[in-house]
N, CA, C and O atoms as a DFTB+ gen file, in Angstrom:
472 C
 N C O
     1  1       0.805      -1.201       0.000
     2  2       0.000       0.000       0.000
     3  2       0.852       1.271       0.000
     4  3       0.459       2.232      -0.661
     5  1       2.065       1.346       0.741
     6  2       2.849       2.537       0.796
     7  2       3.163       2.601      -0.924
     8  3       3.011       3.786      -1.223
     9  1       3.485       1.923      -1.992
    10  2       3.826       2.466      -2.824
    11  2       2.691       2.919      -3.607
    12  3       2.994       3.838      -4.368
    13  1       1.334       2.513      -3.660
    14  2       0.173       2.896      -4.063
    15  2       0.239       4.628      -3.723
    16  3       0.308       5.487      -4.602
    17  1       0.208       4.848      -2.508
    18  2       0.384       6.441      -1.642
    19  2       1.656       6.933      -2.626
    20  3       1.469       7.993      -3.222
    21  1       2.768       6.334      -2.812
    22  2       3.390       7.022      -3.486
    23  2       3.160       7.611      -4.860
    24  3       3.391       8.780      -5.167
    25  1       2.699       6.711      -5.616
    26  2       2.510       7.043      -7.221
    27  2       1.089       7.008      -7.619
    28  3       0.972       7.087      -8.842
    29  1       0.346       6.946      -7.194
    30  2      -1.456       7.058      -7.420
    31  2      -1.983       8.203      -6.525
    32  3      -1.848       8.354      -5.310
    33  1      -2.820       9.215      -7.725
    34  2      -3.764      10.143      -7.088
    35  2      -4.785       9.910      -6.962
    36  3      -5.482      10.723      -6.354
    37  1      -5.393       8.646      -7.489
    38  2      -6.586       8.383      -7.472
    39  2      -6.262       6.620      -7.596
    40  3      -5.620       5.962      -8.415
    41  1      -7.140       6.206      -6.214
    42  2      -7.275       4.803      -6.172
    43  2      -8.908       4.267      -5.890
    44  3      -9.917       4.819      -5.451
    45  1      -8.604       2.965      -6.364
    46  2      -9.923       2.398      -5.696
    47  2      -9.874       1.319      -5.088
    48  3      -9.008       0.525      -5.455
    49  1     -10.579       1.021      -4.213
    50  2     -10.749      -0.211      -2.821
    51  2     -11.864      -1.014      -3.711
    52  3     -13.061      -0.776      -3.877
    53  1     -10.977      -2.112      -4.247
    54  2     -12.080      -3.378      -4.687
    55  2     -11.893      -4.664      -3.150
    56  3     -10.969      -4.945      -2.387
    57  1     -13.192      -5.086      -3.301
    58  2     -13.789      -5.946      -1.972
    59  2     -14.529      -7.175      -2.234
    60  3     -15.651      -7.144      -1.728
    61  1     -14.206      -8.434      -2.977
    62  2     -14.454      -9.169      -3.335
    63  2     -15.181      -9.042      -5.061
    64  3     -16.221      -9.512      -5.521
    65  1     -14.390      -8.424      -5.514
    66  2     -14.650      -7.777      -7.121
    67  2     -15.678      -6.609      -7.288
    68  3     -16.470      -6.488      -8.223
    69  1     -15.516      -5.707      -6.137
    70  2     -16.344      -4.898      -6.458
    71  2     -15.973      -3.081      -5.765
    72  3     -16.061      -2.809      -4.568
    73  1     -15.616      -2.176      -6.743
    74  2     -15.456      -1.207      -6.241
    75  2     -16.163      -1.042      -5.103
    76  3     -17.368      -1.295      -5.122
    77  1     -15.271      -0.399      -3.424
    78  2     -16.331      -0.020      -2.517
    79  2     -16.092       1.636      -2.230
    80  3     -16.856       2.312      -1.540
    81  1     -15.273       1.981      -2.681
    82  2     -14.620       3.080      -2.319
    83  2     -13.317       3.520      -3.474
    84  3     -12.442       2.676      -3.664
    85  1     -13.248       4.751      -4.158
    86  2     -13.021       5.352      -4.496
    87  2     -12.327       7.002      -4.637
    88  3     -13.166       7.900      -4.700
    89  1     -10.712       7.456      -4.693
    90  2     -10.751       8.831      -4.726
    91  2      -9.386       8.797      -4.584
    92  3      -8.697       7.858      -4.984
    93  1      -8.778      10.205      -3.793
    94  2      -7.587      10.407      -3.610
    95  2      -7.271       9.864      -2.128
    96  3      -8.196       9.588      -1.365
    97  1      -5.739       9.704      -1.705
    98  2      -5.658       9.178      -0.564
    99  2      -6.236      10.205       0.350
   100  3      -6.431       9.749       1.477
   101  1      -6.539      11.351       0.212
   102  2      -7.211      11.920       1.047
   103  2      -9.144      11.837       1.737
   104  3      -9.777      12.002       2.780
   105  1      -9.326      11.508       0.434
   106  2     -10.313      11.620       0.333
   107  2     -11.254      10.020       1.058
   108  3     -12.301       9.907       1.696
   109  1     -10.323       9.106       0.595
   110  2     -10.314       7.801       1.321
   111  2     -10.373       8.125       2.750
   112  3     -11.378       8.207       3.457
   113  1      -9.356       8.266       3.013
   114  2      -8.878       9.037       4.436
   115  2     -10.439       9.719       5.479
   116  3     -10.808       9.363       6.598
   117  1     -10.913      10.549       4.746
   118  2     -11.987      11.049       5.070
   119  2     -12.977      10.619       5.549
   120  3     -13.712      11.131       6.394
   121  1     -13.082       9.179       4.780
   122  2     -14.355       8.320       4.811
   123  2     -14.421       7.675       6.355
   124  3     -15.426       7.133       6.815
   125  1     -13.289       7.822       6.986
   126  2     -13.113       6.774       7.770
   127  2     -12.868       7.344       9.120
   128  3     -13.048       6.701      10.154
   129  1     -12.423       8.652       9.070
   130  2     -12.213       9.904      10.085
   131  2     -12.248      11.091       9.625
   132  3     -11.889      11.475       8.512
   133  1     -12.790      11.830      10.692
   134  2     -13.262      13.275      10.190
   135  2     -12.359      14.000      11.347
   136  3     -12.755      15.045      11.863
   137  1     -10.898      13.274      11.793
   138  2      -9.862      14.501      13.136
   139  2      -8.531      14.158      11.921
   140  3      -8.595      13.655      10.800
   141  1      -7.600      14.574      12.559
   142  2      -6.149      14.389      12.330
   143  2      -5.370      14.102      13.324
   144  3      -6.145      14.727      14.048
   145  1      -4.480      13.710      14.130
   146  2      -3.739      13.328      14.955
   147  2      -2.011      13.792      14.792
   148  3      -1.335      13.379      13.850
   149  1      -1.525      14.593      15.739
   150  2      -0.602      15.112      15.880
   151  2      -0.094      15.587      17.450
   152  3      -0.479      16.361      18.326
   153  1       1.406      14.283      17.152
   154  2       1.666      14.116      17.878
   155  2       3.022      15.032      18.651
   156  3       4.039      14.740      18.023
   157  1       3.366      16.077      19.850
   158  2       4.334      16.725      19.612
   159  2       5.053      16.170      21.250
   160  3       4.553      15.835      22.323
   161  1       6.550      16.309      20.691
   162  2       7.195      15.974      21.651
   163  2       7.776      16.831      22.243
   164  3       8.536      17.582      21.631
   165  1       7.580      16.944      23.547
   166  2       8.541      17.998      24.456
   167  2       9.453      17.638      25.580
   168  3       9.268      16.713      26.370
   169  1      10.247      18.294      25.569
   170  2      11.438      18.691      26.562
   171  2      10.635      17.734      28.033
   172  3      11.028      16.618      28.373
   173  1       9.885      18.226      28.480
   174  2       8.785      18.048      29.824
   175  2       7.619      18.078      29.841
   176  3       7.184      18.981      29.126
   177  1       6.705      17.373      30.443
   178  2       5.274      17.878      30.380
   179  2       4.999      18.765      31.637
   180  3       3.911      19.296      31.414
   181  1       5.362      19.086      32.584
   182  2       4.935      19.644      33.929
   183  2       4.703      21.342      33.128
   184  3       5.335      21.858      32.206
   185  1       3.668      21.803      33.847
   186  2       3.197      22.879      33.190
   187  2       2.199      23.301      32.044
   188  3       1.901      24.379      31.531
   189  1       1.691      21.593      31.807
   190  2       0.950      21.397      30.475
   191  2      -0.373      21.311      30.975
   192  3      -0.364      20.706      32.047
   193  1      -1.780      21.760      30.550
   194  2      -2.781      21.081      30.950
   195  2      -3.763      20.926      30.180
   196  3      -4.636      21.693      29.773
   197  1      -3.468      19.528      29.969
   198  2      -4.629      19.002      28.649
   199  2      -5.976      19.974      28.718
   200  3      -6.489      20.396      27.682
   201  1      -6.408      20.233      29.803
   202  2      -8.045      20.796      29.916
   203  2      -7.352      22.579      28.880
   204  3      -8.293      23.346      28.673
   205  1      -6.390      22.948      28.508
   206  2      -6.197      24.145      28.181
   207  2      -6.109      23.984      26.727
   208  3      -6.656      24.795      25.980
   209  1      -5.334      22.802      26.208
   210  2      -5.021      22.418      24.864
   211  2      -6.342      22.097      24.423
   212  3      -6.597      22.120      23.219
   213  1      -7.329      21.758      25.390
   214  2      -8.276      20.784      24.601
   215  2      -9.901      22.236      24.466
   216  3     -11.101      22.099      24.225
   217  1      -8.939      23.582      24.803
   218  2     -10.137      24.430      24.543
   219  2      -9.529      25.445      23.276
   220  3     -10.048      26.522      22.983
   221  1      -8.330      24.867      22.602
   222  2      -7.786      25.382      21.469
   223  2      -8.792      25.138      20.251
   224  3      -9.138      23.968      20.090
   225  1      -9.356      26.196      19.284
   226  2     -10.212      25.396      18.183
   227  2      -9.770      24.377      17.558
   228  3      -8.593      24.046      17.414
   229  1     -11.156      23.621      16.994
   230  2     -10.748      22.346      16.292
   231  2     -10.473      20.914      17.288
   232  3     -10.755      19.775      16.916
   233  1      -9.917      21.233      18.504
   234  2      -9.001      20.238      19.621
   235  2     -10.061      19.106      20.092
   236  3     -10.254      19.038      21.306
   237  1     -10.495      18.555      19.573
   238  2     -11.275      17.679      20.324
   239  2     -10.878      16.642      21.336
   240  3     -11.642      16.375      22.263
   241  1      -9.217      15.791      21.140
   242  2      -9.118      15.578      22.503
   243  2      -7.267      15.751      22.724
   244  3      -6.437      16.133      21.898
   245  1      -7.081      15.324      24.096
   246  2      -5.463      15.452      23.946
   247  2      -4.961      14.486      25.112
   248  3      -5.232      14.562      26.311
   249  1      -4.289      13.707      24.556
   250  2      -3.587      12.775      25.913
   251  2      -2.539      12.939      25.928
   252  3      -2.028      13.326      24.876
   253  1      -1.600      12.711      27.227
   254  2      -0.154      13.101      27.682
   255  2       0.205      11.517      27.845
   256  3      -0.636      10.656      28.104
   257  1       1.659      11.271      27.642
   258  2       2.310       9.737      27.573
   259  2       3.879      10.488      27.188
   260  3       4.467      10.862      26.173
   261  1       4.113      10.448      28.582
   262  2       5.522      10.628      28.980
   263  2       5.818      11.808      28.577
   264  3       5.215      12.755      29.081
   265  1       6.789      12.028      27.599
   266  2       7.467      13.390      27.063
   267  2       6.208      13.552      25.748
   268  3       6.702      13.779      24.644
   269  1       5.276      13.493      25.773
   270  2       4.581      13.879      24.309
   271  2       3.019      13.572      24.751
   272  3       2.449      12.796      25.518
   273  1       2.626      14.694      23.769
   274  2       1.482      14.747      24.318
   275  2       0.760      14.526      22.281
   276  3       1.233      14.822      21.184
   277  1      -0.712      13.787      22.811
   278  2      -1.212      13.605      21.308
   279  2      -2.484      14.269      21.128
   280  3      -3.476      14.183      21.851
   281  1      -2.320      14.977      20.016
   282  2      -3.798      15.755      19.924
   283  2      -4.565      15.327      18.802
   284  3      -4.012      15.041      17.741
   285  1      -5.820      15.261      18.961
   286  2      -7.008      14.815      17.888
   287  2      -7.710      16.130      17.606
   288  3      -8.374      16.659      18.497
   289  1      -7.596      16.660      16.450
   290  2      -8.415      18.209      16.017
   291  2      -9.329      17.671      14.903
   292  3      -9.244      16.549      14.405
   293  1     -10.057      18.458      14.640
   294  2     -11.259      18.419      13.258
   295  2     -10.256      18.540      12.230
   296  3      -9.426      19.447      12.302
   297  1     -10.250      17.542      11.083
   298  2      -9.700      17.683      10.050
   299  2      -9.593      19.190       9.335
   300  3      -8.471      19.672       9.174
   301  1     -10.951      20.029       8.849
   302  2     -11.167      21.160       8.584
   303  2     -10.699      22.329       9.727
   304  3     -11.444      23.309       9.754
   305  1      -9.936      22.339      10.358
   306  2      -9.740      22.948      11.306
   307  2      -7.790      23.269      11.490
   308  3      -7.227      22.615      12.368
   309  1      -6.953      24.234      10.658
   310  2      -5.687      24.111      10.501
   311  2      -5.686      24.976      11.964
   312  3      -5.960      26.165      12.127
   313  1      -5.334      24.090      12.840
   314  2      -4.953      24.707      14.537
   315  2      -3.274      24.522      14.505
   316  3      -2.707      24.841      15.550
   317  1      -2.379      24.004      13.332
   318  2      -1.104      23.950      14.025
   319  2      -0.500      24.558      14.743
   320  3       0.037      24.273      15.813
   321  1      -0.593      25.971      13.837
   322  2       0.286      27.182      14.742
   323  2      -0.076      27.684      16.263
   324  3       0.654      28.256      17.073
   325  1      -1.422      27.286      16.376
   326  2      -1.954      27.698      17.590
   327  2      -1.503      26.525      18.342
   328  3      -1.132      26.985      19.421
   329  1      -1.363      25.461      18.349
   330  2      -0.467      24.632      18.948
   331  2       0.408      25.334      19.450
   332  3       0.493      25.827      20.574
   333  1       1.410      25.389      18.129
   334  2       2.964      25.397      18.574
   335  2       2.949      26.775      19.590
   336  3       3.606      27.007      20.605
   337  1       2.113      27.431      19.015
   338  2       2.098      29.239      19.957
   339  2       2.013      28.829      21.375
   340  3       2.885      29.187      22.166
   341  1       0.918      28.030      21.776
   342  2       0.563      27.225      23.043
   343  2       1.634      26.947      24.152
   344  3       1.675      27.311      25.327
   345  1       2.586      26.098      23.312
   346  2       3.906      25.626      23.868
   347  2       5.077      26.516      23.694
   348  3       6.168      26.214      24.179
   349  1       4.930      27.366      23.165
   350  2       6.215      28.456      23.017
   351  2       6.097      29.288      23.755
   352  3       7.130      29.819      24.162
   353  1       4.695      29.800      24.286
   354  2       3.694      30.701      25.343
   355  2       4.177      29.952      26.652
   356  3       4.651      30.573      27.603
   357  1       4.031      28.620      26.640
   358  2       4.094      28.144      27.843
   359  2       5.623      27.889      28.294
   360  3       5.774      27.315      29.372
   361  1       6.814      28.280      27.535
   362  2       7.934      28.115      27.435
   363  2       8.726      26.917      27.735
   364  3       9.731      26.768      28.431
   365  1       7.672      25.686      26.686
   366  2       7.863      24.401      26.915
   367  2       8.816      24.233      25.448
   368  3       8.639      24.972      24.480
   369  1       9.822      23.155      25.479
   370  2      10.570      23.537      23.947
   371  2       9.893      22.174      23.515
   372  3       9.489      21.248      24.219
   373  1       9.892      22.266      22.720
   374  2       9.365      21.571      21.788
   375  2      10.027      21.076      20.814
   376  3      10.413      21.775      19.876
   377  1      10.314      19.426      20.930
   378  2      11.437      18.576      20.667
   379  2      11.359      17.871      19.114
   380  3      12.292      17.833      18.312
   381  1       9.846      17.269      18.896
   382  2       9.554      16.905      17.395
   383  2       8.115      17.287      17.375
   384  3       7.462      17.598      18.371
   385  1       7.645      17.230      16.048
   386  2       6.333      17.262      15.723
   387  2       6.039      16.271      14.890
   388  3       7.015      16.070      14.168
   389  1       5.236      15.622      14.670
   390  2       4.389      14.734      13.635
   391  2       3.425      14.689      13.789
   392  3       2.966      14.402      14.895
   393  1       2.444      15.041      12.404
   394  2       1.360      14.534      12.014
   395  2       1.238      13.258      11.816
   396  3       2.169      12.772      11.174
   397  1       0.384      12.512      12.153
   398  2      -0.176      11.147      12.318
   399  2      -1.693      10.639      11.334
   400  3      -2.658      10.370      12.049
   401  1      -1.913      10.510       9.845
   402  2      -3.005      10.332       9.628
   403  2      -3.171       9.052       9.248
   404  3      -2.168       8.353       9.390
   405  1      -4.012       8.594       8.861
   406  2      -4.405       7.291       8.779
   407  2      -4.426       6.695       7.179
   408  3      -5.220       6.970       6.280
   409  1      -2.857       5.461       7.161
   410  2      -2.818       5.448       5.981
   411  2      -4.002       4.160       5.192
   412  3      -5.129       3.729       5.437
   413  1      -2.903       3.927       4.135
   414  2      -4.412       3.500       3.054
   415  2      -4.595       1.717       3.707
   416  3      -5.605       1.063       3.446
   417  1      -3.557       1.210       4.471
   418  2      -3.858      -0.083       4.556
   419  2      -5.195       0.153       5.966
   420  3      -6.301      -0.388       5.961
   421  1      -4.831       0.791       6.700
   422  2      -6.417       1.551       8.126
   423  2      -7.043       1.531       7.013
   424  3      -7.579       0.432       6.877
   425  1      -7.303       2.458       5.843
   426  2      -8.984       2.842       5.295
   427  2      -9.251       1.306       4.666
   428  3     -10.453       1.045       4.714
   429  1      -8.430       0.199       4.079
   430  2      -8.963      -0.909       3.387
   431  2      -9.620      -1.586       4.211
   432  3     -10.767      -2.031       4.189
   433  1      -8.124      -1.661       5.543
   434  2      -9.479      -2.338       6.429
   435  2     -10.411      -2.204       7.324
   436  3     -11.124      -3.039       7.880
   437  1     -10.323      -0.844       7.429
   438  2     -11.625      -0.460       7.996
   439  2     -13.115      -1.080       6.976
   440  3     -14.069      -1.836       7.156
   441  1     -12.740      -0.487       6.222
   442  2     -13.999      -0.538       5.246
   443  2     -14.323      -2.307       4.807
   444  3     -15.389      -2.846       5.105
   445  1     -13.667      -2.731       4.376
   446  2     -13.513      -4.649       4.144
   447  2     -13.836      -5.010       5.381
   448  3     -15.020      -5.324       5.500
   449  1     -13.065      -5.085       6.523
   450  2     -12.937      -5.621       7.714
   451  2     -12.236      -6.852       7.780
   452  3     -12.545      -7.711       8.605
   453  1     -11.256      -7.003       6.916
   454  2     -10.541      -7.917       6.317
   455  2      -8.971      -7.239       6.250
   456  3      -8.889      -6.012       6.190
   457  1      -7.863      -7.980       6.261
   458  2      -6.519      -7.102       6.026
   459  2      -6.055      -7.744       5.114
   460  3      -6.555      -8.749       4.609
   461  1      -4.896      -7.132       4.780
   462  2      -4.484      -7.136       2.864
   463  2      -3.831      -8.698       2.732
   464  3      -3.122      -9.027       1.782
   465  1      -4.146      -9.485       3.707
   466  2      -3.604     -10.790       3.196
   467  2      -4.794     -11.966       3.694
   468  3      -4.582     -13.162       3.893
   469  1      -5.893     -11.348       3.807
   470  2      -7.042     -12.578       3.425
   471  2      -7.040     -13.122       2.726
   472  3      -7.935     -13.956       2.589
């Protein structure tokens, strides 16, 4: 599937010979979640409080796990910078960032309920 993501703008999810799903990897993507997930790593968490991150727009939820904390926002909703402002405000440094979305082998089998070697 990763090389599909690489060289196809447009795919389709066949499911026992039958188109079920159709589009760009984004758009796949869509079908299956409507947040994004981004995950940022910091220096420390002391000083952080999820109940503050989680009244940032878009933020629907945020969990802490050790040095990094993970946030779930509304897809339609570009909150990065207000993130990072968050933690630069809070004079937390801020070690990596990644976005986390859900690639195409999640949308096959979400949708099939089957994984790519049935």
């Amino acid at each position: 599937m990763e090389e599909v993501e690489e060289i196809c703008s447009r795919i389709a999810i066949i499911d026992h010979g039958k188109v079920i799903a159709e589009g760009s990897k984004e758009q796949l993507t869509s079908i299956i979640t409507d947040t994004k997930d981004v995950v940022i790593d910091v220096s420390s968490v002391s000083g952080i409080s999820l109940d503050d991150i989680k009244e940032l727009p878009g933020v629907r939820a945020a969990q802490m796990e050790e040095n990094s904390i993970k946030i779930s926002s509304d897809t339609g909703v570009n909150n990065l910078n207000r993130l990072i402002r968050f933690f630069i405000d809070k004079g937390i440094e801020i070690r990596s960032l990644q976005e986390q979305a859900p690639n195409l082998e999640t949308v096959f089998l979400t949708l099939t309920g089957r994984s790519l070697r049935d």
